[in-house]
C-alpha positions in Angstrom: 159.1 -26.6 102.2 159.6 -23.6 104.6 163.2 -24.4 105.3 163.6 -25.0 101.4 162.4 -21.4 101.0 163.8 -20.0 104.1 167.7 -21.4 102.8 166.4 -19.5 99.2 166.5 -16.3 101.6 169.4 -17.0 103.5 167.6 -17.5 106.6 167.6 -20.8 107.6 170.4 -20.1 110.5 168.3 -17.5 111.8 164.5 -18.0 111.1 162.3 -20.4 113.1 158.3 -21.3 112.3 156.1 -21.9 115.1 152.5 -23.1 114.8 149.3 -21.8 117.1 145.9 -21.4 116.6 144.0 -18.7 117.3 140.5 -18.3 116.3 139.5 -15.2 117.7 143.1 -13.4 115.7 141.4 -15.2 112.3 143.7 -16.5 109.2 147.0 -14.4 110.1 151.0 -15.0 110.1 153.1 -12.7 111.9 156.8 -11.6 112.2 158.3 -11.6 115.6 161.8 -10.1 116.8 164.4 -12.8 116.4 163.5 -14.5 113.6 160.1 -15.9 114.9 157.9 -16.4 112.4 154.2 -17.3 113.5 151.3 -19.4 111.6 147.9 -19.8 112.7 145.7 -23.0 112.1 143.3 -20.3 110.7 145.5 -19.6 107.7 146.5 -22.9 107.0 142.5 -23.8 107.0 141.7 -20.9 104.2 144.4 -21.5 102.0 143.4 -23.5 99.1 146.4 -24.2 98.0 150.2 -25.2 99.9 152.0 -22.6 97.4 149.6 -19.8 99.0 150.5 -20.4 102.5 154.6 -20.5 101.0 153.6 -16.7 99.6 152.6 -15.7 102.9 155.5 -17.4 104.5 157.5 -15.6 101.7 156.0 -12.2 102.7 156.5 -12.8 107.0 160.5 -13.6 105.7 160.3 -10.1 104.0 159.4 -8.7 107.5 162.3 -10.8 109.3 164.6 -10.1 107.0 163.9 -6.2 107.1 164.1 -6.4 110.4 160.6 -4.7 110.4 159.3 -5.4 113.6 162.3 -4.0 115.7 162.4 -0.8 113.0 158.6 -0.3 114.1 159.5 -0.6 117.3 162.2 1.9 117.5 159.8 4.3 115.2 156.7 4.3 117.3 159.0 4.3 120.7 162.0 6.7 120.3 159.8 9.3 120.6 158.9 8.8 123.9 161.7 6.8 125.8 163.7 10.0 124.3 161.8 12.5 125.8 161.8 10.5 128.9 165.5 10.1 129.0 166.0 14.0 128.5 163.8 15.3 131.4 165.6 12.3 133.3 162.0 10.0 133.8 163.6 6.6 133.9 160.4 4.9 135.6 158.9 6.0 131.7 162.0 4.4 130.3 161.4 1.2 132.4 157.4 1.3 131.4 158.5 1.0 127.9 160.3 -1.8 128.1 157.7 -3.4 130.1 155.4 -2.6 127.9 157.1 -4.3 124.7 155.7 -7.7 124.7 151.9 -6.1 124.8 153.3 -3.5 121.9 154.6 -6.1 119.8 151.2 -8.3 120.0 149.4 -5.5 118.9 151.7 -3.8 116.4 150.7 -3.0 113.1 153.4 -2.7 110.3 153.3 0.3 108.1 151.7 0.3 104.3 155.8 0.6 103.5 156.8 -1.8 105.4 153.8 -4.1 103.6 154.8 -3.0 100.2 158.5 -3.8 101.4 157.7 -7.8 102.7 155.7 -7.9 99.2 158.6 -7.3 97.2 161.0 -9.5 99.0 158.6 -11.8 98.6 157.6 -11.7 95.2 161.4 -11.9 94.5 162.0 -15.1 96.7 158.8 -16.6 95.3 160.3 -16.4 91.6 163.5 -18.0 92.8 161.5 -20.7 94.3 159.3 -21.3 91.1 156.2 -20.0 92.5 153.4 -18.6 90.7 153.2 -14.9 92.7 149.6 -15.1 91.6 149.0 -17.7 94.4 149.7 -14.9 96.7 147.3 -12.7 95.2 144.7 -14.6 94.8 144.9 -15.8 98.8 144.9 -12.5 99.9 142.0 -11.2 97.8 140.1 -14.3 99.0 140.9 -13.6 102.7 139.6 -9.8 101.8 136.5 -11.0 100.8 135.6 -13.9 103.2 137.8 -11.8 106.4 137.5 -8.5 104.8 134.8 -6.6 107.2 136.2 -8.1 110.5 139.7 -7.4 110.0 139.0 -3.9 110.1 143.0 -3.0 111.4 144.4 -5.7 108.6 142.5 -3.7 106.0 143.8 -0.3 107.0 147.5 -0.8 107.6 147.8 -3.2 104.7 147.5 -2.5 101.0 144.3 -3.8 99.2 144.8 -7.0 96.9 144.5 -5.2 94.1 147.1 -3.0 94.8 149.2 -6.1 95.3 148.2 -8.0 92.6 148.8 -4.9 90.5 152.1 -4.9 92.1 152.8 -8.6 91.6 152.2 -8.5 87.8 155.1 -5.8 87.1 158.4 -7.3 86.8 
C-alpha cells in the first residue's frame, strides 16, 4: 500500500520506508534527508485502522517531498556556519557538520512546515480514496492517550482540532 501511495506522489523512485521500534520515542513516523521515511512498531500498535497509518505515511511524504527536513536544516544552521565562515572559524564549520546526524534526530519541524505535510497529505489522501477523517481521528487519539508525554510533539505540531478543522475544508 505504501508504494501504491508513494507512485500517487510521484515518489516511488525516490522514497524508501524503513521499519524500527522504539518504545521510549512512543507512536511516531519521521522524515529523514533522502527520501527515508521512518515507522515505529509504536504507531503501527495504536492505529486502529491500516488507512490511519496510510494518513500518516501520506503526511511524512509531505515532508519528503517539501524537502522539509533539509529546509530546517539550512534554517536553524545558516545562521551559524555563516557567521563562522565570515570571521574565518572553520573548526565551527566542521562542528556543524559533525553535528548533523544528532540535529536531525532531534529536529522538530515548524507549525508551517506541519500545516504544509498536512495539506500535501490531505490532497494525496483524496487521490488515493481515503477518508482524510482517518487521519484526524488517529491523531486526536494519539493526543489523548500520548498527549501529556509528548510534550515537544504537542508544541511544534498543530492540535487535532486544528487539523481536523483543516481537513474538513476543501
Amino acid at each position: 500500500r505504501f508504494a501504491a501511495i508513494a507512485r500517487l506522489a510521484g515518489a516511488e523512485e525516490h522514497v524508501r520506508l524503513e521499519f524500527r521500534s522504539s518504545p521510549a520515542v512512543g507512536p511516531n513516523a519521521f522524515a529523514l534527508p533522502g527520501g527515508t521515511i521512518v515507522l515505529l512498531d509504536e504507531l503501527v500498535g495504536a492505529a486502529e485502522h491500516d488507512d490511519e497509518i496510510m494518513a500518516v505515511l501520506a503526511h511524512e511524504l509531505g515532508h519528503v517531498e517539501e524537502r522539509h527536513t533539509m529546509r530546517h536544516v539550512l534554517q536553524t544552521s545558516a545562521g551559524g556556519v555563516l557567521l563562522a565562515a565570515v570571521i574565518g572559524d572553520l573548526v565551527s564549520v566542521t562542528s556543524y557538520a559533525a553535528a548533523l546526524p544528532t540535529f536531525l534526530l532531534n529536529a522538530r519541524y515548524s507549525r508551517a512546515f506541519e500545516r504544509e505535510a498536512d495539506q500535501f497529505a490531505f490532497g494525496l489522501l483524496d487521490r488515493a480514496g481515503i477518508d482524510r477523517q482517518h487521519f484526524v481521528r488517529f491523531l486526536t487519539r494519539l493526543e489523548q492517550t500520548h498527549g501529556s508525554s509528548l510534550p515537544g510533539f504537542l508544541s511544534t505540531h498543530p492540535g487535532a482540532v486544528e487539523r481536523g478543522q483543516a481537513a474538513s475544508a476543501r
